[in-house]
C-alpha positions in Angstrom: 35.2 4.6 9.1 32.5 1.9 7.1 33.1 -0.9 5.4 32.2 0.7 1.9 34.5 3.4 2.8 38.4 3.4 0.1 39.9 3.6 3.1 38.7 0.2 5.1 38.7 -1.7 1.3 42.0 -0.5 0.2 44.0 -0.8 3.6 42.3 -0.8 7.4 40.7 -4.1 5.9 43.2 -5.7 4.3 46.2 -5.0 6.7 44.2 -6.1 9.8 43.6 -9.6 7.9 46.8 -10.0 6.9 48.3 -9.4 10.9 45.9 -11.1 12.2 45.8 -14.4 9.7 50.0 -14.4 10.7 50.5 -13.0 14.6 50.4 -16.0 17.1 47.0 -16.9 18.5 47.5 -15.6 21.7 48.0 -11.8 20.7 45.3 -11.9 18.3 42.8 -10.3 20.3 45.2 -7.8 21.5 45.4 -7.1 17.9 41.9 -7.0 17.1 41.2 -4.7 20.0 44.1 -2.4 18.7 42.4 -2.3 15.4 38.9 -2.1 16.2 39.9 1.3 19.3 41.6 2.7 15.9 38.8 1.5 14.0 36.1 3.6 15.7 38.7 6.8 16.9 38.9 7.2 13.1 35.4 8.7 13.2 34.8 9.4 17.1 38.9 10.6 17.9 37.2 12.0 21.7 33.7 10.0 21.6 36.2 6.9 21.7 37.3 7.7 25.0 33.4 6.9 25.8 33.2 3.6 24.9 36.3 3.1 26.8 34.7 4.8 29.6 31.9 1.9 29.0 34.2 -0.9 28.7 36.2 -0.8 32.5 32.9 0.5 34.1 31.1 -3.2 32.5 34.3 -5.0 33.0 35.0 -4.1 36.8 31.0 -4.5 37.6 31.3 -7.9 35.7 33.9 -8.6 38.1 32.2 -8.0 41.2 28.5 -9.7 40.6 30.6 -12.4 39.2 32.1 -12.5 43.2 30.1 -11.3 45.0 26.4 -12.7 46.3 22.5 -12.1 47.7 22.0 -8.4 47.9 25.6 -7.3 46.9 25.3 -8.7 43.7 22.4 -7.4 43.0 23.3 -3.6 44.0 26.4 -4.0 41.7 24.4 -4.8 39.1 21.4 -2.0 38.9 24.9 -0.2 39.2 26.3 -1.5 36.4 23.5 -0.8 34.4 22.4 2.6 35.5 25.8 3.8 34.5 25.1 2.3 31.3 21.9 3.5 30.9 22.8 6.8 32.0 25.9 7.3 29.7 23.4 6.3 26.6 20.6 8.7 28.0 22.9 11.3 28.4 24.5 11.4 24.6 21.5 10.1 22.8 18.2 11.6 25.2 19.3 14.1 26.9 18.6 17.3 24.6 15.7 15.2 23.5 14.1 15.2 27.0 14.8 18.7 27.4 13.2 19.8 24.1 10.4 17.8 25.2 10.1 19.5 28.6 10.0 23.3 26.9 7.7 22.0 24.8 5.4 21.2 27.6 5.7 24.4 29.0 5.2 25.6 26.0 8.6 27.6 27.0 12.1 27.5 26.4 12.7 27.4 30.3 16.0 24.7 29.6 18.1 25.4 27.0 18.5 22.0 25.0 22.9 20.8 24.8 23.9 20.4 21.5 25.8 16.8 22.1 27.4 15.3 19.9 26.4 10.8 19.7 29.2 8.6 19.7 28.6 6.3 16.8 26.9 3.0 17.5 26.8 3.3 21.1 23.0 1.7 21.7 24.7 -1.5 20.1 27.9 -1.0 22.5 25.4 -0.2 25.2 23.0 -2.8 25.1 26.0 -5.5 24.6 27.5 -4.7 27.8 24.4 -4.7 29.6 23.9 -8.2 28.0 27.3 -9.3 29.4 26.6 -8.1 33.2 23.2 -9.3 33.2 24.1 -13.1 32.1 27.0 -12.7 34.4 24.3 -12.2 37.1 22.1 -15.4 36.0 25.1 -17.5 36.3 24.7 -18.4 32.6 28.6 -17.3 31.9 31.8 -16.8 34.1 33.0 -13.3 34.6 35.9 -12.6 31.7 38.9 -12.0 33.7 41.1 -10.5 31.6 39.9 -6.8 30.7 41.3 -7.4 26.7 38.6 -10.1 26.1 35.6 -7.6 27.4 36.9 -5.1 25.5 37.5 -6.7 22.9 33.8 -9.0 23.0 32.4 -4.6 23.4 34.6 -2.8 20.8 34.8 -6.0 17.9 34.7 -3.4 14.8 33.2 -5.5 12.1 29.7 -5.5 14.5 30.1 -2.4 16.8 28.8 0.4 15.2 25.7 -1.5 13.5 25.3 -4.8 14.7 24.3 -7.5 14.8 24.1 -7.1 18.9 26.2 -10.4 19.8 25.7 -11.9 23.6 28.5 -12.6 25.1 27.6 -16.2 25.6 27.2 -16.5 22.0 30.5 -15.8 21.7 32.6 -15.9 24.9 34.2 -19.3 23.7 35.6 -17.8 20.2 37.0 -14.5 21.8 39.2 -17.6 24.4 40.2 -19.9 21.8 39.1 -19.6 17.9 40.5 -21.5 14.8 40.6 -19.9 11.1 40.5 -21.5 8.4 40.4 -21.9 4.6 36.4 -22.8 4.6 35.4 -19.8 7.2 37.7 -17.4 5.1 36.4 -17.9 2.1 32.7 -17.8 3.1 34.0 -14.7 4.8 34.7 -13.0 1.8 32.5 -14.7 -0.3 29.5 -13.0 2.2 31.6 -9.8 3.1 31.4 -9.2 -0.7 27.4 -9.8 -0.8 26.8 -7.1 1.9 28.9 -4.8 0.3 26.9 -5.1 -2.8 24.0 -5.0 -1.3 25.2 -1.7 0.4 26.9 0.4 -3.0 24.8 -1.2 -5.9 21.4 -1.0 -3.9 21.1 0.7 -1.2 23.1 3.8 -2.5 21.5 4.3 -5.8 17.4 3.9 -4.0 18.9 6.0 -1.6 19.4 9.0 -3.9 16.2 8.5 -5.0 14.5 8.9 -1.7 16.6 11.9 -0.3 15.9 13.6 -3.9 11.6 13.3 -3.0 12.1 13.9 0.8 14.3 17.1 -0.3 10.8 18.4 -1.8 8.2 20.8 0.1 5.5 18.2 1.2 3.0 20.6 -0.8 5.4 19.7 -4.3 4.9 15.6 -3.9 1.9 13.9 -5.1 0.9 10.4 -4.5 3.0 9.2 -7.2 5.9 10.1 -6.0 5.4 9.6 -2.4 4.4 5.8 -3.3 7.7 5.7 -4.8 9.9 7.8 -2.1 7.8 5.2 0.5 8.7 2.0 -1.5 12.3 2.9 -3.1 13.1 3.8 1.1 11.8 0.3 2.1 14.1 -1.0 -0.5 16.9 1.0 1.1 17.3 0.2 4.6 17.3 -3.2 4.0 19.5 -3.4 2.0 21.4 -1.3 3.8 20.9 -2.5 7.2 20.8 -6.2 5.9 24.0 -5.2 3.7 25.6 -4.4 6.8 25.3 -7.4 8.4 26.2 -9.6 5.8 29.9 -7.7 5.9 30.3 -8.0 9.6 29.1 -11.7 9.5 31.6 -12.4 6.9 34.1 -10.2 8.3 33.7 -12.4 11.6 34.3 -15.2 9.7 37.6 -13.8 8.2 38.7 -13.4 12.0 37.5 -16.7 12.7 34.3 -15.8 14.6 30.6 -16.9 14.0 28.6 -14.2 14.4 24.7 -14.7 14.2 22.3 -13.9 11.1 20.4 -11.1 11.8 18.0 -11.0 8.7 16.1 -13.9 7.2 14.1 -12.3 4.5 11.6 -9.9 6.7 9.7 -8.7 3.2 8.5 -12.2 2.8 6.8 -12.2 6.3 3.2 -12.7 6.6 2.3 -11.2 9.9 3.9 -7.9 11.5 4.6 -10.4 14.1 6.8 -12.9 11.7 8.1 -9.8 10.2 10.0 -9.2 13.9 10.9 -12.7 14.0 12.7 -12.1 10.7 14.0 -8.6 10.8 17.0 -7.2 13.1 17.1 -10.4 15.1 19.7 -9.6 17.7 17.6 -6.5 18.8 14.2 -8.4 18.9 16.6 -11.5 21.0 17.8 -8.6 23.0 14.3 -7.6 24.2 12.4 -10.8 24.4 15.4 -11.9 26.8 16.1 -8.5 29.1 12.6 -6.8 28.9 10.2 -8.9 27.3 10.3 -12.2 29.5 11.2 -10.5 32.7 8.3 -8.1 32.4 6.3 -11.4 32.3 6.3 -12.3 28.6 3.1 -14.4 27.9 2.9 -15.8 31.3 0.6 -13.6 33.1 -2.4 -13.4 31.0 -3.8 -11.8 27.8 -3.9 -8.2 29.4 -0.6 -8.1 30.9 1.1 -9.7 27.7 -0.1 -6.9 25.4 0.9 -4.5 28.4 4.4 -6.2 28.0 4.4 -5.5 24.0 3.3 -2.3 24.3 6.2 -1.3 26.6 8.7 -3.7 24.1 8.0 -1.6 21.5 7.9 1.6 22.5 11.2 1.3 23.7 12.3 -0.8 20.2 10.9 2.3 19.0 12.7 5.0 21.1 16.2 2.8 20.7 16.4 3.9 17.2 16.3 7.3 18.2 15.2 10.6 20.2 12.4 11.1 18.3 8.6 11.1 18.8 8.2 9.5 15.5 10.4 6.8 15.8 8.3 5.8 19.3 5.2 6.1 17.2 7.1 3.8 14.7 7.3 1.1 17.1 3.5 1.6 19.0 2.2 1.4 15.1 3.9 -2.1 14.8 2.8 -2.8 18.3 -0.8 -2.1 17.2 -0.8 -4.6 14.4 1.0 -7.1 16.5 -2.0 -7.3 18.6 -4.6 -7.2 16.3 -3.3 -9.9 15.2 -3.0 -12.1 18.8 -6.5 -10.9 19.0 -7.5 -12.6 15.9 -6.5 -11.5 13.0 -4.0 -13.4 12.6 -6.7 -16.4 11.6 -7.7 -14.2 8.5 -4.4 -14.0 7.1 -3.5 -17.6 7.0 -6.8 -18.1 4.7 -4.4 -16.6 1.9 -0.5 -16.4 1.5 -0.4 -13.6 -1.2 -2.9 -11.8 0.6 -0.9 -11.9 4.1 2.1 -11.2 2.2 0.7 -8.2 0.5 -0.9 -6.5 4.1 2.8 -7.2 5.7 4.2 -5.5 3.3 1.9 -2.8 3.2 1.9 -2.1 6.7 6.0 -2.1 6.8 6.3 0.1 4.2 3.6 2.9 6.1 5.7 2.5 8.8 9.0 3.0 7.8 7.6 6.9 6.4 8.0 7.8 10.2 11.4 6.5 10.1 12.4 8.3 7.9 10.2 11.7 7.7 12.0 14.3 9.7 9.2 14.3 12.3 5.6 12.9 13.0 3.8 16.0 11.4 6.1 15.7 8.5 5.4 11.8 8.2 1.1 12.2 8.3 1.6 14.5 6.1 4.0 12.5 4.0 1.0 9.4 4.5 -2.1 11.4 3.5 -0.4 11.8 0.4 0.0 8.3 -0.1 -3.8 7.2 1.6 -5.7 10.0 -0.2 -4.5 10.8 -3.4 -7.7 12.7 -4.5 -6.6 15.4 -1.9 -4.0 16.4 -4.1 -4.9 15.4 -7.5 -3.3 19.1 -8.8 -0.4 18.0 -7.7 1.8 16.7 -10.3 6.0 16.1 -9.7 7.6 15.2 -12.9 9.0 11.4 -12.3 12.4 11.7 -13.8 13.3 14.9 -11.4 13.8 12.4 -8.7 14.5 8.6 -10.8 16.2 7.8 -13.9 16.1 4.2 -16.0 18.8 2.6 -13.6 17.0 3.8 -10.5 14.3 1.5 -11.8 16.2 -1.0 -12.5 18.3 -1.2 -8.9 14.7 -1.0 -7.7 13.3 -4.0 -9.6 17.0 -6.1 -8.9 16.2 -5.0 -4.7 12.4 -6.5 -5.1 13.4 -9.6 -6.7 16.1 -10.2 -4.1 14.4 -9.5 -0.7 13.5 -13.0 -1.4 11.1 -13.7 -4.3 13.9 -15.2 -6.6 15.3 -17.0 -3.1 12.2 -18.7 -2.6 11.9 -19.8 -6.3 15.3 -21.5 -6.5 15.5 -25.3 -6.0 18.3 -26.1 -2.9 20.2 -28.4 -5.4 20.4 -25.5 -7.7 21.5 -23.4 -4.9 24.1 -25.9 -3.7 25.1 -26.2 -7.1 25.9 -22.1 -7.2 27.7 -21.6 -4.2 31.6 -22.3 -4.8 31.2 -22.9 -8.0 33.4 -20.9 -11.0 30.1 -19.3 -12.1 29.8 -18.1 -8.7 33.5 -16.7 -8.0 32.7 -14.8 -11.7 30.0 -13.2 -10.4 31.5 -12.4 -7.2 34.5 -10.5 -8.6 32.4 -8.7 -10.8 30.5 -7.4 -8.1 33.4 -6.4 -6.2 34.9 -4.5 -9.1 31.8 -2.6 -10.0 31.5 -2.0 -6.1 35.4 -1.4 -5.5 34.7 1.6 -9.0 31.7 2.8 -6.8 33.8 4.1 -4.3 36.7 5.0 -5.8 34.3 7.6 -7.9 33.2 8.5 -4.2 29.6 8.7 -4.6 26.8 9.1 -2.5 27.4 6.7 0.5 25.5 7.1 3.3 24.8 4.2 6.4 21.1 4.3 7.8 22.3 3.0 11.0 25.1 5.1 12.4 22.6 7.0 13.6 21.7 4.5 16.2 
């Protein structure tokens, strides 16, 4: 099920609000579990009995490193998280590393499982390993009842795309929580956002982009691979961003604060602010369990771009089992140094300059996210890099964009942030609550409420993950 599904805006939604705004507080996360098992079964009606499978394995190894001491606690917790790792390698690597290996050979010596990935389980994953981990530091107490860790793993409005919640960000709200009239109404207010974002955005570029990746690579020229490049920039953040803004605001409507995960990445000036700004919770995830106890910055220059390096090729390899998405993240990696090295000092001589590199350099990089593979991506780049190469190339614009393709597009590049940027606070103060606002609001919903109903294209990015 998704939020910009009929069936979550017409009745999984609304129905869960309602019993949970009226049930007593003290079965409310028995109801929330309830809905978010059903919640996720409706896709994954076997893969559910996975992330069960993950929730008593982290909840029982929570227990005994929160008990137990010295040496003990430690073996219960490289447990704990080889199970976890090995249930995600197993679903999500497995016939990767197996493909891999009879491509080594250079023989089909293994032949590769066809296993099917239980939606969202690298955010499910990595938020239990979070929650054993911080149990181990001693920076929270061990949750003994089994429906708040199930609940803090399973929470549907952030488990199959995030944001990746710690549970010491949020330990306190799952034990005692308060909703009221201010948090629901910014709940719906931002609920509403994402979903526009998600339907009036990301849906329309997203037609556009499948429509020029559909194509032979020898039918695109650099026209339209600028525009496939661009138009899919556009898309996943509005998609991935979109996403976020509905489970924040969903949160809300349950009476939990869940942190932002965005902060206008487009408008970064450095690769390196662009992470700062972009998919927060994963980038908090690694600084804090891989990053810092590799070393971090701590033991000198060398060993700190060691300690990137490794970051990101495993940012990179989270997304997915593919070559391209590990050279993804080393291509980000590259940059990041270049910058530490230096470089950095030459972009903050100009702001539009810096802005227009970051950009640049994003946008290249999401073609390997999205080409099928690497081959299929430098071959997707060349076209893009050197246009004279295939000057005789020539793919008819309106085969894969129409006038409100162009529109969406020029709405999605003055809201990653240049219009937010240009508008005074008090101006912005002045908007938010007010009549004009709730106008707009319910004439976004509508158009995106007449959006689904039509069922049109409606894919989410980030299910794959």
């Amino acid at each position: 099920m998704v939020f910009s599904s009929a069936v979550f805006l017409f009745l999984f939604g609304p129905i869960t609000f309602i019993l949970n705004f009226f049930i007593k507080d003290k079965y409310s996360n028995i109801l929330l579990l309830a809905a978010s098992l059903i919640f996720y079964a409706w896709g994954e009606p076997v893969l559910v009995l996975v992330m069960l499978a993950s929730i008593i394995i982290n909840w029982v190894v929570g227990q005994v490193v929160g008990g137990a001491v010295g040496i003990k606690k430690k073996a219960a917790l490289v447990i704990g998280i080889i199970c976890d790792l090995g249930i995600l390698g197993y679903y999500k690597y497995a016939g990767f590393i197996i493909a891999l290996l009879n491509s080594l050979f250079h023989n089909n010596i293994f032949t590769v499982p066809q296993i099917n990935l239980p939606i969202g389980i690298s955010f499910f994953t990595f938020q239990a390993i979070s929650y054993i981990v911080d149990v181990y530091r001693n920076e929270i107490e061990t949750s003994s009842k089994l429906v708040n860790t199930a609940l803090y793993i399973s929470f549907f409005p952030q488990l199959i795309a995030g944001p990746i919640v710690k549970y010491k960000d949020i330990n306190k709200q799952i034990e005692k929580r308060k909703i009221t009239g201010e948090k629901v109404s910014y709940g719906f207010r931002r609920f509403i956002y994402g979903l526009s974002k998600k339907v009036l955005i990301s849906n329309v570029l997203g037609l556009c982009v499948d429509t020029i990746y559909a194509y032979d690579i020898a039918q695109i020229d650099c026209r339209a691979a600028w525009i496939g490049a661009l138009a899919y920039t556009l898309q996943i953040y509005y998609d991935f961003s979109g996403y976020s803004d509905m489970a924040i605001g969903l949160g809300k409507m349950f009476g939990f604060d869940i942190l932002e995960n965005f902060n206008y990445p487009y408008m970064s000036r450095s690769i390196t602010e662009f992470w700062r700004r972009w998919h927060i919770s994963l980038g908090s995830w690694f600084r804090e369990y891989l990053y810092i106890p590799l070393g971090g910055n701590r033991k000198g220059t060398v060993r700190t771009y060691i300690n990137l390096i490794i970051v990101f090729f495993f940012t990179g390899l989270w997304h997915g089992a593919e070559i391209s998405f590990v050279v993804w993240g080393l291509f980000h990696v590259f940059f990041s140094i270049i910058e530490r090295i230096g470089f950095q000092k030459v972009l903050d001589k100009s702001h539009f300059l810096s802005l227009l590199y970051c950009f640049i350099i994003v946008n290249l990089g999401w073609v390997f996210f999205r080409a099928d593979n690497t081959i299929s991506a430098i071959r997707y780049l060349a076209r893009m890099i050197l246009p004279w190469r295939y000057a005789d190339v020539s793919l008819p614009t309106w085969n894969y964009m129409d006038h409100k393709t162009i529109f969406i597009a020029i709405c999605g590049g003055i809201g990653m942030g240049f219009l937010q940027t240009l508008i005074p606070d008090k101006l912005a103060d002045k908007w938010k609550n007010s009549a004009i606002e709730s106008i707009y609001l319910i004439i976004l919903l509508i158009l995106c409420l007449a959006s689904v109903a039509s069922d049109t294209y409606n894919p989410f990015i980030y299910f794959q993950f």
